[in-house]
Biopython code that builds the backbone (N, CA, C, O; Angstrom):
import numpy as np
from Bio.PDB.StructureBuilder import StructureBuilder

atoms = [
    (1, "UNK", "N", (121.159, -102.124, -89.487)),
    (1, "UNK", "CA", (120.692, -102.431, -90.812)),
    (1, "UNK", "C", (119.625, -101.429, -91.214)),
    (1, "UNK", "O", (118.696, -101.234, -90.430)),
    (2, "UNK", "N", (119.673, -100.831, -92.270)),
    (2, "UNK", "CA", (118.556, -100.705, -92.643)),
    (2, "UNK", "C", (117.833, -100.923, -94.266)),
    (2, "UNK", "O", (118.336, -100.965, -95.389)),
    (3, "UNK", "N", (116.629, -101.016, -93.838)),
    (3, "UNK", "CA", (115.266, -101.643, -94.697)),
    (3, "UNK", "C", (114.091, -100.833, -94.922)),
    (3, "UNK", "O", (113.433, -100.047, -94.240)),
    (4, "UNK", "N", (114.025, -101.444, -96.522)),
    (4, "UNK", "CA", (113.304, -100.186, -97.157)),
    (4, "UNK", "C", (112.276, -101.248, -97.789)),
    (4, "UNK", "O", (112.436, -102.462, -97.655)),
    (5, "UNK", "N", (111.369, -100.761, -98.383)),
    (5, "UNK", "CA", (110.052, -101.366, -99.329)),
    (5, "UNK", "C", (109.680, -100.950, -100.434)),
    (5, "UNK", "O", (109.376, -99.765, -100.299)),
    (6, "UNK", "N", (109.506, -101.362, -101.697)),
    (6, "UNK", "CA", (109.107, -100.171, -102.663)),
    (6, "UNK", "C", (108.558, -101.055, -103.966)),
    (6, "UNK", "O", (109.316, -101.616, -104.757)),
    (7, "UNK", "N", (107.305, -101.075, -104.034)),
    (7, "UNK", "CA", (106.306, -101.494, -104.957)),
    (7, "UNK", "C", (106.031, -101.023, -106.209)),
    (7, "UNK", "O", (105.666, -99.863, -106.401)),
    (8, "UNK", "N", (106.219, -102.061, -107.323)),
    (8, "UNK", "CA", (106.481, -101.923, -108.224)),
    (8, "UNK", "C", (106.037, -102.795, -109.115)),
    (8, "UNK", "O", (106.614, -103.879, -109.037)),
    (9, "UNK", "N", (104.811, -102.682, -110.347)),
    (9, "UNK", "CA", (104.324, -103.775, -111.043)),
    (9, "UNK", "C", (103.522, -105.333, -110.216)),
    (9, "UNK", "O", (103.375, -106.381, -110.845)),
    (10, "UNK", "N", (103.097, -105.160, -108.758)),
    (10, "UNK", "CA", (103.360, -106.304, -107.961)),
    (10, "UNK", "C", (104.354, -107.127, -107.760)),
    (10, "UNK", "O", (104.159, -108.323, -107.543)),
    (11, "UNK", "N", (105.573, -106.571, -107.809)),
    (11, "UNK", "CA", (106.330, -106.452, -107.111)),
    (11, "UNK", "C", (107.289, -105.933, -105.576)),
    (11, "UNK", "O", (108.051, -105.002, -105.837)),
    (12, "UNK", "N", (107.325, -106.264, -104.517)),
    (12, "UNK", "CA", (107.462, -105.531, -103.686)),
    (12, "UNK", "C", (108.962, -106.057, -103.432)),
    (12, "UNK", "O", (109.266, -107.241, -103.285)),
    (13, "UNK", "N", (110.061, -104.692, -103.403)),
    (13, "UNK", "CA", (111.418, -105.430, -103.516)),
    (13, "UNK", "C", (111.764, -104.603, -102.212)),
    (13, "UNK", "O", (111.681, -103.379, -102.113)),
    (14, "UNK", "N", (112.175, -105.506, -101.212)),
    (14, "UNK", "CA", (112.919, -105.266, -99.702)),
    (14, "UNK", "C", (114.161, -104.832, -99.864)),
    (14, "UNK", "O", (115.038, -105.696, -99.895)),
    (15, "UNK", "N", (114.434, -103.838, -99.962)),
    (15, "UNK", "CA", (116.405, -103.758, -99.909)),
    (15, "UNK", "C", (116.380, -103.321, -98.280)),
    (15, "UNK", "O", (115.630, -102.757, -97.483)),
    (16, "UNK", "N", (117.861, -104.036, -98.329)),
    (16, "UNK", "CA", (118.166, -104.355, -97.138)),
    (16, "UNK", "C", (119.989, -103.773, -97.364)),
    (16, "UNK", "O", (120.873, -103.844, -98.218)),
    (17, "UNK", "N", (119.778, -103.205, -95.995)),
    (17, "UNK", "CA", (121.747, -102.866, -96.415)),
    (17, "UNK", "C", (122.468, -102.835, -94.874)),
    (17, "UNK", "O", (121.984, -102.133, -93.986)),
    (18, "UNK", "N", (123.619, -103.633, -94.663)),
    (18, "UNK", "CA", (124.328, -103.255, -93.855)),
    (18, "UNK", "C", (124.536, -104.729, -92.638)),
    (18, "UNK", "O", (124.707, -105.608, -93.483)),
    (19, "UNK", "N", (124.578, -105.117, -91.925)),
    (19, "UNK", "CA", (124.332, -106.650, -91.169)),
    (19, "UNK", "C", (123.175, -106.443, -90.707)),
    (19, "UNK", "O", (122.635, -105.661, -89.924)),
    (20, "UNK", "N", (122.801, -107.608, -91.580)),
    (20, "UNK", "CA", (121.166, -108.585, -91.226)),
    (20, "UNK", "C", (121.632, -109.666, -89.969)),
    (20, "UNK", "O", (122.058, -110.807, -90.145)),
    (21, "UNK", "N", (121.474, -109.134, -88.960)),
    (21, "UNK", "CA", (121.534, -110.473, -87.738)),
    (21, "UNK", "C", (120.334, -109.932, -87.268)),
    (21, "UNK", "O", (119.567, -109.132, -87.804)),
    (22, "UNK", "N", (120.267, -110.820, -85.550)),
    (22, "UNK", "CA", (119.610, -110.589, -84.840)),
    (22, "UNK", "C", (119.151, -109.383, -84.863)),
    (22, "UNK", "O", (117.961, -109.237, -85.142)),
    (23, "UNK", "N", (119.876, -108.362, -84.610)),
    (23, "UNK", "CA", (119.317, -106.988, -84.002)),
    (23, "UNK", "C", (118.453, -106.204, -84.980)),
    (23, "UNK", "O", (118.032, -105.112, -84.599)),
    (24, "UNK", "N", (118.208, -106.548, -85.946)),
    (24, "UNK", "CA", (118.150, -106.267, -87.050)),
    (24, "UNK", "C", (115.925, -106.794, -87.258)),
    (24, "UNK", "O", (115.117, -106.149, -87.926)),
    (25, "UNK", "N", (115.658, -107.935, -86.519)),
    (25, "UNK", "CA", (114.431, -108.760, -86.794)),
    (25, "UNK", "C", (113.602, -107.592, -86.471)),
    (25, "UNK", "O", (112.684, -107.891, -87.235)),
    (26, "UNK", "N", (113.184, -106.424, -85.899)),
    (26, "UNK", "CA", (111.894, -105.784, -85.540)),
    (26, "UNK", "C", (111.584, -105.066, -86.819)),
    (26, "UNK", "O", (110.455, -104.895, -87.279)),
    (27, "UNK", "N", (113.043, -104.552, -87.487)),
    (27, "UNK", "CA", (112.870, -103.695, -88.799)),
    (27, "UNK", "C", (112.665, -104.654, -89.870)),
    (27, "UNK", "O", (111.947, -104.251, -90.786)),
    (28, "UNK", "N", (113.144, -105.863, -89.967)),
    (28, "UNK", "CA", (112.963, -107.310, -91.390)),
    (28, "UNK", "C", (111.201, -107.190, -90.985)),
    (28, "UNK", "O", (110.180, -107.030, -91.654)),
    (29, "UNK", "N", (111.420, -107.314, -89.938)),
    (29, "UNK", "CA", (109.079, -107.703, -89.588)),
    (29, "UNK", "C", (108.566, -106.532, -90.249)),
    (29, "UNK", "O", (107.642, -106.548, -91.063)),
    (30, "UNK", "N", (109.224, -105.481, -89.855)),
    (30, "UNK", "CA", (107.978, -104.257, -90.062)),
    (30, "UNK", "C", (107.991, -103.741, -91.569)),
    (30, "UNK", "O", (107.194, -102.872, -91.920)),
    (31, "UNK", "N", (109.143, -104.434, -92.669)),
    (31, "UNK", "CA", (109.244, -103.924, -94.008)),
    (31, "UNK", "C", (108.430, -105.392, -94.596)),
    (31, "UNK", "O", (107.775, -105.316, -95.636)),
    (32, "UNK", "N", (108.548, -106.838, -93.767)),
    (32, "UNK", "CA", (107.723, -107.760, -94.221)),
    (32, "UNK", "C", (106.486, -107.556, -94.088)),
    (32, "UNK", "O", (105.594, -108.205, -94.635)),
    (33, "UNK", "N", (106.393, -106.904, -93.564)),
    (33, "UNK", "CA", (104.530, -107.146, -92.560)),
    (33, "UNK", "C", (104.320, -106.129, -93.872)),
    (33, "UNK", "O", (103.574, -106.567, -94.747)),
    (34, "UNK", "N", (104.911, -104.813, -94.084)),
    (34, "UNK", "CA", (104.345, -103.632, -95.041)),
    (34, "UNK", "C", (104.401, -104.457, -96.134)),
    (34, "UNK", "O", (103.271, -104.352, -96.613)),
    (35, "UNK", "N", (104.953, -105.124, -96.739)),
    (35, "UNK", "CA", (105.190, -105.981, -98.441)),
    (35, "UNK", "C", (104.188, -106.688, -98.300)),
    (35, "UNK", "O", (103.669, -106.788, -99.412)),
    (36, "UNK", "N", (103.549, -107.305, -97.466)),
    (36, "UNK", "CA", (102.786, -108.576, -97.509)),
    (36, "UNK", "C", (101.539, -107.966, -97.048)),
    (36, "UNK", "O", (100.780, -108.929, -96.939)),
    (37, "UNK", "N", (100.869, -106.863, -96.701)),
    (37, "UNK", "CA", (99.534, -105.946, -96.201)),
    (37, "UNK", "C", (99.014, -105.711, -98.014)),
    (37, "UNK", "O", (97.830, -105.547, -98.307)),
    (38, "UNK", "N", (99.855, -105.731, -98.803)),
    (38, "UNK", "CA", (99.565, -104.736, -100.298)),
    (38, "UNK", "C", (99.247, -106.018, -100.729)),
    (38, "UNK", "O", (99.883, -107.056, -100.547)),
    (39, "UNK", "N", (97.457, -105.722, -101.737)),
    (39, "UNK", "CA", (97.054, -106.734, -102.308)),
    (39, "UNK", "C", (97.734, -107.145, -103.470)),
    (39, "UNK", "O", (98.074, -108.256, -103.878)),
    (40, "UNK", "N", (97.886, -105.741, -104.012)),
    (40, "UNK", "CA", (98.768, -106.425, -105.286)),
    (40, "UNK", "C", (99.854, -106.844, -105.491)),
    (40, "UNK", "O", (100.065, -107.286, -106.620)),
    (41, "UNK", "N", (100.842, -106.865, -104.586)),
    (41, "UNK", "CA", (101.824, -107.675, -104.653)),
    (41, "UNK", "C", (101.876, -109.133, -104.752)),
    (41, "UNK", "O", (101.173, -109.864, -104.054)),
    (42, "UNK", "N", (102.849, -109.622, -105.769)),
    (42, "UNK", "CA", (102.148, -111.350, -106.401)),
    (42, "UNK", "C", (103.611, -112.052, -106.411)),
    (42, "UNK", "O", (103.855, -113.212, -106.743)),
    (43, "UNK", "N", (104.855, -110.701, -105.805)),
    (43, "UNK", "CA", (105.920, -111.625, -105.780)),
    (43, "UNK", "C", (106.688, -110.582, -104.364)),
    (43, "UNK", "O", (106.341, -109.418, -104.162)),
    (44, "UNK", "N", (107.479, -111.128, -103.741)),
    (44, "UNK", "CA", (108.606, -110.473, -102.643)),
    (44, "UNK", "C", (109.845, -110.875, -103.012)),
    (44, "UNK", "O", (110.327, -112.001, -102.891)),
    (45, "UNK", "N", (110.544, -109.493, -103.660)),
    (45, "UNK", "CA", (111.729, -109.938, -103.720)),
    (45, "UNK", "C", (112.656, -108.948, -103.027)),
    (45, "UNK", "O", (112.648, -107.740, -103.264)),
    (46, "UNK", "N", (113.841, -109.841, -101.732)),
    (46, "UNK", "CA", (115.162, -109.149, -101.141)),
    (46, "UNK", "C", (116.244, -108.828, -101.465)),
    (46, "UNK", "O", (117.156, -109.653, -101.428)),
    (47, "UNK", "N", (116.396, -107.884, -101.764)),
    (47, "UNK", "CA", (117.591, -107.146, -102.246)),
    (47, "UNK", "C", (118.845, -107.317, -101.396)),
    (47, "UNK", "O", (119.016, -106.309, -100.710)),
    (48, "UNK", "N", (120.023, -108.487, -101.155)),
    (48, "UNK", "CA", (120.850, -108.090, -100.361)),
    (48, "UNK", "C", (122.344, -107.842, -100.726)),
    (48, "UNK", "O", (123.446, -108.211, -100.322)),
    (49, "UNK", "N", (121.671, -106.785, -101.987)),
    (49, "UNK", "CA", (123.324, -106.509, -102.573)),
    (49, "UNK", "C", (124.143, -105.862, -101.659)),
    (49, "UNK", "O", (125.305, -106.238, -101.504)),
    (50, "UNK", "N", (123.570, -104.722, -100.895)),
    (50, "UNK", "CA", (124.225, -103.742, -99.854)),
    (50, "UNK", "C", (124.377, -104.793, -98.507)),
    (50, "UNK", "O", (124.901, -104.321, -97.497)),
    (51, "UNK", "N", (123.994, -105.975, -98.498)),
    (51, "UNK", "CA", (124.264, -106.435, -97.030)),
    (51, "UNK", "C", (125.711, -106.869, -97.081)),
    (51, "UNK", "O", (126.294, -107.232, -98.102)),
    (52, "UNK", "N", (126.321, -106.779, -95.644)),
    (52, "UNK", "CA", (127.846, -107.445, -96.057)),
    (52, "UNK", "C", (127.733, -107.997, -94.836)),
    (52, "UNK", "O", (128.767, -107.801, -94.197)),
    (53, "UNK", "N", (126.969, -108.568, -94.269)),
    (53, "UNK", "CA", (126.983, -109.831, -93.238)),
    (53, "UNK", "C", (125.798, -110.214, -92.646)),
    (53, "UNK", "O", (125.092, -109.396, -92.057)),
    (54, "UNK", "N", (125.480, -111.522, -92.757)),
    (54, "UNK", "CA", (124.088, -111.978, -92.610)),
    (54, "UNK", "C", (124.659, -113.660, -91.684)),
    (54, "UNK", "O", (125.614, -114.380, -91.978)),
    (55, "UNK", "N", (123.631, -113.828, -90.536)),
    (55, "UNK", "CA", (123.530, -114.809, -89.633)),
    (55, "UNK", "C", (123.049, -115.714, -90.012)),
    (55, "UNK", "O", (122.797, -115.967, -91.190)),
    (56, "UNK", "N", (122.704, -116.765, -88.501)),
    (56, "UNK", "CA", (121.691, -117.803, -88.672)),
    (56, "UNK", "C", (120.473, -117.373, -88.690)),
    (56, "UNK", "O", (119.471, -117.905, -89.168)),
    (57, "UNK", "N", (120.647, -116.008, -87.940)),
    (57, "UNK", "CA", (118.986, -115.532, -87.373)),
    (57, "UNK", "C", (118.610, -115.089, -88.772)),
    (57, "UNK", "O", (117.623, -115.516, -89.371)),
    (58, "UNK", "N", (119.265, -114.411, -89.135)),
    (58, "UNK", "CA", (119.016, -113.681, -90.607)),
    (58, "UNK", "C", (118.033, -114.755, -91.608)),
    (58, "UNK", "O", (116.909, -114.660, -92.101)),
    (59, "UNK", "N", (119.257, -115.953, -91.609)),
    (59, "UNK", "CA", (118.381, -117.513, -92.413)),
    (59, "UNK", "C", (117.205, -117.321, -91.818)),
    (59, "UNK", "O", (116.349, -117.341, -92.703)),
    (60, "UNK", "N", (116.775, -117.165, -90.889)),
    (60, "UNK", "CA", (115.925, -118.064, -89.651)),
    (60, "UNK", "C", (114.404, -116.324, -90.356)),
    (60, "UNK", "O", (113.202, -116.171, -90.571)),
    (61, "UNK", "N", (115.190, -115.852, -90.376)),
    (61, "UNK", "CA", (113.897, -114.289, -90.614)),
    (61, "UNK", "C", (113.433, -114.634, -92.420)),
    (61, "UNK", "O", (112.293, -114.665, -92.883)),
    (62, "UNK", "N", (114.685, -114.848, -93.115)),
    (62, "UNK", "CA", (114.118, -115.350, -94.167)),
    (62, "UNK", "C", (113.223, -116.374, -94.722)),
    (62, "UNK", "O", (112.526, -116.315, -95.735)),
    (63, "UNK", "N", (113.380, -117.372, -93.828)),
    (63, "UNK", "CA", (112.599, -118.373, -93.804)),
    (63, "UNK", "C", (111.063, -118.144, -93.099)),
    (63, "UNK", "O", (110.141, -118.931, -93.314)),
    (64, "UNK", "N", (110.944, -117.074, -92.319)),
    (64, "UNK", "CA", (110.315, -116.459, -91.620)),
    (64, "UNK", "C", (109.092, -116.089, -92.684)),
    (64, "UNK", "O", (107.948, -116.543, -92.695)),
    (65, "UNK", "N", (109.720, -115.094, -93.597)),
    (65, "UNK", "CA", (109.437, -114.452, -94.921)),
    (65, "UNK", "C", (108.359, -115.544, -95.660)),
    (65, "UNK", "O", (107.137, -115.457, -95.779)),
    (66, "UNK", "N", (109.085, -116.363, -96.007)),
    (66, "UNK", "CA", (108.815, -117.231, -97.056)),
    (66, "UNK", "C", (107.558, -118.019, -96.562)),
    (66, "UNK", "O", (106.590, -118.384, -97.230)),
    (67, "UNK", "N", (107.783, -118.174, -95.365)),
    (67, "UNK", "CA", (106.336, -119.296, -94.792)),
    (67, "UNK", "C", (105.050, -118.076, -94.989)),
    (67, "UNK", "O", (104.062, -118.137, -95.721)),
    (68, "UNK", "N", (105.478, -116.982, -94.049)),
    (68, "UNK", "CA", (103.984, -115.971, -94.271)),
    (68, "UNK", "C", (103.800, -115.493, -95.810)),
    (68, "UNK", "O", (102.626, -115.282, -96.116)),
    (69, "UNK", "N", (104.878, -115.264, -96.952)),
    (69, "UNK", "CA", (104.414, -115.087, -98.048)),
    (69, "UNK", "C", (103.475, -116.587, -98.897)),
    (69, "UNK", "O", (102.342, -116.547, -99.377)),
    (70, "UNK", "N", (104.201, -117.505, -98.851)),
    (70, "UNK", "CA", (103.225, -118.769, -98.650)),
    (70, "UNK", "C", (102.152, -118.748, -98.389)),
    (70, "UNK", "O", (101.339, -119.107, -99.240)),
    (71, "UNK", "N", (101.702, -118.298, -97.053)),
    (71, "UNK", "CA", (100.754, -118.558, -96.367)),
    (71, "UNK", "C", (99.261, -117.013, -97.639)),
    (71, "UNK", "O", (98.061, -117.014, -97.911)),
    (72, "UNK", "N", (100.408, -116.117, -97.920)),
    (72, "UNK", "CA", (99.423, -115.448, -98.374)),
    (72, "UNK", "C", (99.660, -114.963, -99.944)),
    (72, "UNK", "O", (99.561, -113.817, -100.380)),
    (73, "UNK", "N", (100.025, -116.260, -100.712)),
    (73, "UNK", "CA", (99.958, -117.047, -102.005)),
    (73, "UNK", "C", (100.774, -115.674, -102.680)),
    (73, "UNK", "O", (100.142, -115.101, -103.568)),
    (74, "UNK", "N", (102.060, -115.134, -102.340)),
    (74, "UNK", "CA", (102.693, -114.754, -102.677)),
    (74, "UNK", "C", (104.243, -115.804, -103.050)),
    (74, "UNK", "O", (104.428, -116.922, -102.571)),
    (75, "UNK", "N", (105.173, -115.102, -103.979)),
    (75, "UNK", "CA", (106.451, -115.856, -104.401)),
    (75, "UNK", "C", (107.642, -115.192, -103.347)),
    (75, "UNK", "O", (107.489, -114.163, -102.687)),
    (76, "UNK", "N", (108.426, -115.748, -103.362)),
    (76, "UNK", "CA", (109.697, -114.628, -102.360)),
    (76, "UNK", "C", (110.576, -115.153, -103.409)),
    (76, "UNK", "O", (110.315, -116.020, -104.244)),
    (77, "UNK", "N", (111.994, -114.283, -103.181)),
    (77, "UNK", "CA", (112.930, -114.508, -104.598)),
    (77, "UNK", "C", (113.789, -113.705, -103.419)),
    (77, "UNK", "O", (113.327, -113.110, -102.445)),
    (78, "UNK", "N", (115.292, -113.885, -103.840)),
    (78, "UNK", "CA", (116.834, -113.078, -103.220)),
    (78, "UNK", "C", (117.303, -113.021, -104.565)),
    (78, "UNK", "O", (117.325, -113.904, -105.422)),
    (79, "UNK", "N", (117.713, -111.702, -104.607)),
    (79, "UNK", "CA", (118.455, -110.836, -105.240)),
    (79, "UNK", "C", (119.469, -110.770, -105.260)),
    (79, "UNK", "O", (119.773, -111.201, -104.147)),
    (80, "UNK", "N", (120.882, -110.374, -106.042)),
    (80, "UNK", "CA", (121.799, -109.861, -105.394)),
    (80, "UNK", "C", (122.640, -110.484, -104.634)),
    (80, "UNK", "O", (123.647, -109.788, -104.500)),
    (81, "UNK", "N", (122.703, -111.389, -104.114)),
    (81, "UNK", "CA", (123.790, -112.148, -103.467)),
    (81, "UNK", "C", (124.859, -112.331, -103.750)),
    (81, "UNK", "O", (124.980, -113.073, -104.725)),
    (82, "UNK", "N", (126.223, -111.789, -103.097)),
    (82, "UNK", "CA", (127.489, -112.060, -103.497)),
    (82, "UNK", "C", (128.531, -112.038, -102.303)),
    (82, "UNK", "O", (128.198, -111.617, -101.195)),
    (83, "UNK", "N", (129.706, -112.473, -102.553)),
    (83, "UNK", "CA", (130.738, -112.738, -101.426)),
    (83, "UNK", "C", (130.098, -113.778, -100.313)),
    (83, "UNK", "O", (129.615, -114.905, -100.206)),
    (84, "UNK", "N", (130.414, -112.684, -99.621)),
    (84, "UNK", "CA", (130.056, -114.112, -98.252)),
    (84, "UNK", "C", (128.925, -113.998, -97.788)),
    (84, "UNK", "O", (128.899, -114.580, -96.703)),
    (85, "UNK", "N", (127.636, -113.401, -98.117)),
    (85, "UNK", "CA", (126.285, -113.532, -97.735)),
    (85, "UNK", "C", (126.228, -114.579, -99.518)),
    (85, "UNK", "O", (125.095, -115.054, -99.594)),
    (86, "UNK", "N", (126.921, -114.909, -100.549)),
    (86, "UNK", "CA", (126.358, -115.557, -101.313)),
    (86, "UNK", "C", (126.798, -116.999, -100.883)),
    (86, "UNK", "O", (126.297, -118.090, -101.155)),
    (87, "UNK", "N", (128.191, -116.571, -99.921)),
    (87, "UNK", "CA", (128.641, -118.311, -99.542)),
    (87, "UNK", "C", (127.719, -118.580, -98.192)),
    (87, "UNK", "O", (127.680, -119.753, -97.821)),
    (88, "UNK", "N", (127.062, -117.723, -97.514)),
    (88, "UNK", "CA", (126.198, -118.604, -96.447)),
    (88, "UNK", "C", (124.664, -118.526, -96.920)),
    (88, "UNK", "O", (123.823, -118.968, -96.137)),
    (89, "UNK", "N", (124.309, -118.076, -97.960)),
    (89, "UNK", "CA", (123.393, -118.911, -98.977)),
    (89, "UNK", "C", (123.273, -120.034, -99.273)),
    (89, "UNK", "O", (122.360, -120.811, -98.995)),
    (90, "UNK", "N", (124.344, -120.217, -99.956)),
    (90, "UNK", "CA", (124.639, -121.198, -100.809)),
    (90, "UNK", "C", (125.033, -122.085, -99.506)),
    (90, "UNK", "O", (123.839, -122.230, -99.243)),
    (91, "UNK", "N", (125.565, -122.681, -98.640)),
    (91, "UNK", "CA", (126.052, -123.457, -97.413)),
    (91, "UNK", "C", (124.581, -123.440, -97.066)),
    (91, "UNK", "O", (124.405, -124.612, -96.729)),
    (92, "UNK", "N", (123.224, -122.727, -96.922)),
    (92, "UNK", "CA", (122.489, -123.470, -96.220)),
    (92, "UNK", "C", (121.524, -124.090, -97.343)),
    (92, "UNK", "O", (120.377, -124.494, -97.150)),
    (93, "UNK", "N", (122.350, -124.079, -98.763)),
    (93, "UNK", "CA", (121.299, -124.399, -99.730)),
    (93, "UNK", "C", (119.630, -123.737, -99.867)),
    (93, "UNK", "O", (118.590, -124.276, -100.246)),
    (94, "UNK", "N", (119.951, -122.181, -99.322)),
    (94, "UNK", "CA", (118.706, -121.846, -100.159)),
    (94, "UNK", "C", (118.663, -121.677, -101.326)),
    (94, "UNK", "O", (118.304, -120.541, -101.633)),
    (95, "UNK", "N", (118.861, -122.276, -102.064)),
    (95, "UNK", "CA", (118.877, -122.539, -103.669)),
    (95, "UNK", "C", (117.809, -123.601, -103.690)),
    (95, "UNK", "O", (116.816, -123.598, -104.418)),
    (96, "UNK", "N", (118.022, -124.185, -103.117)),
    (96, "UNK", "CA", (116.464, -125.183, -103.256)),
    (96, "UNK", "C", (115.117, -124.265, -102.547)),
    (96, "UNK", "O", (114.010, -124.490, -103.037)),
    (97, "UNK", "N", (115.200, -123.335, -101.510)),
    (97, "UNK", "CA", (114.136, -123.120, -100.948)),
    (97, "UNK", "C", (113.161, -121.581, -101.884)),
    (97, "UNK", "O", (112.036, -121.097, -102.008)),
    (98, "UNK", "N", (114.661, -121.385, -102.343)),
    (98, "UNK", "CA", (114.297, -120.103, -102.676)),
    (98, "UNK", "C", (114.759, -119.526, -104.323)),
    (98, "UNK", "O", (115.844, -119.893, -104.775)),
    (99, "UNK", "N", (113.959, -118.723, -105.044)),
    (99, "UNK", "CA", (114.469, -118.637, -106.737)),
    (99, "UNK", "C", (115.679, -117.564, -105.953)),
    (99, "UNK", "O", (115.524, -116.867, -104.949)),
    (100, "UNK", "N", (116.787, -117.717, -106.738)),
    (100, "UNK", "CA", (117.745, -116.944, -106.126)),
    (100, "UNK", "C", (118.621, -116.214, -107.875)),
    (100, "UNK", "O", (119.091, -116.901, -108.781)),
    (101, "UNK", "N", (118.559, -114.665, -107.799)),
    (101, "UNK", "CA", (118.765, -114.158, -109.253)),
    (101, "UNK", "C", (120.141, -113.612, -109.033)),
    (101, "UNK", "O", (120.749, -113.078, -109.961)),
]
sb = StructureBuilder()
sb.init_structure("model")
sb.init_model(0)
sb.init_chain("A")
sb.init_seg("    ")
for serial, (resi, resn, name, xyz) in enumerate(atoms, 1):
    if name == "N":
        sb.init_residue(resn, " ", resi, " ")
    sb.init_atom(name, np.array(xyz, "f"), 0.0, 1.0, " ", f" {name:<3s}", serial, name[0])
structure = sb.get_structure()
């Protein structure tokens, strides 16, 4: 996979391209950890138009996301979702957890 960062208006938008699983968590940390260090960022949003396969772990890193942006009174938002990273979205109902565009 790879993961990029790029700040914008306080905005910090994660694109992500290629399978988000497991192997994938040291690079999701180190583009989260960079989005969430910048004061002015007031929202995190993941880009996973380029992903074409995403796990449990993947859920499990996103959710990951969302508690430390929480924790540091930031918004998280998903982008982009379609095919079958939009049907294992939608199956774990992050639609309730998360604004999803």
């Amino acid at each position: 996979m790879e993961a990029n960062v790029a700040t914008t208006n306080g905005c910090a938008v994660i694109r992500l391209k290629g399978r988000f699983d497991f192997n994938a968590h040291r690079e999701f940390r180190d583009v989260v950890d960079e989005a969430l260090k910048d004061g002015s960022v007031q929202e995190v949003q993941v880009d996973l138009g380029a992903v074409d396969y995403l796990d449990s772990s993947a859920l499990g890193m996103l959710l990951m996301l969302r508690d430390k942006a929480r924790g540091a009174g930031k918004n998280v938002s998903l982008a982009n979702c379609r095919g079958a990273v939009k049907q294992v979205i939608e199956i774990a109902n992050f639609g309730k957890l998360f604004q999803i565009s």
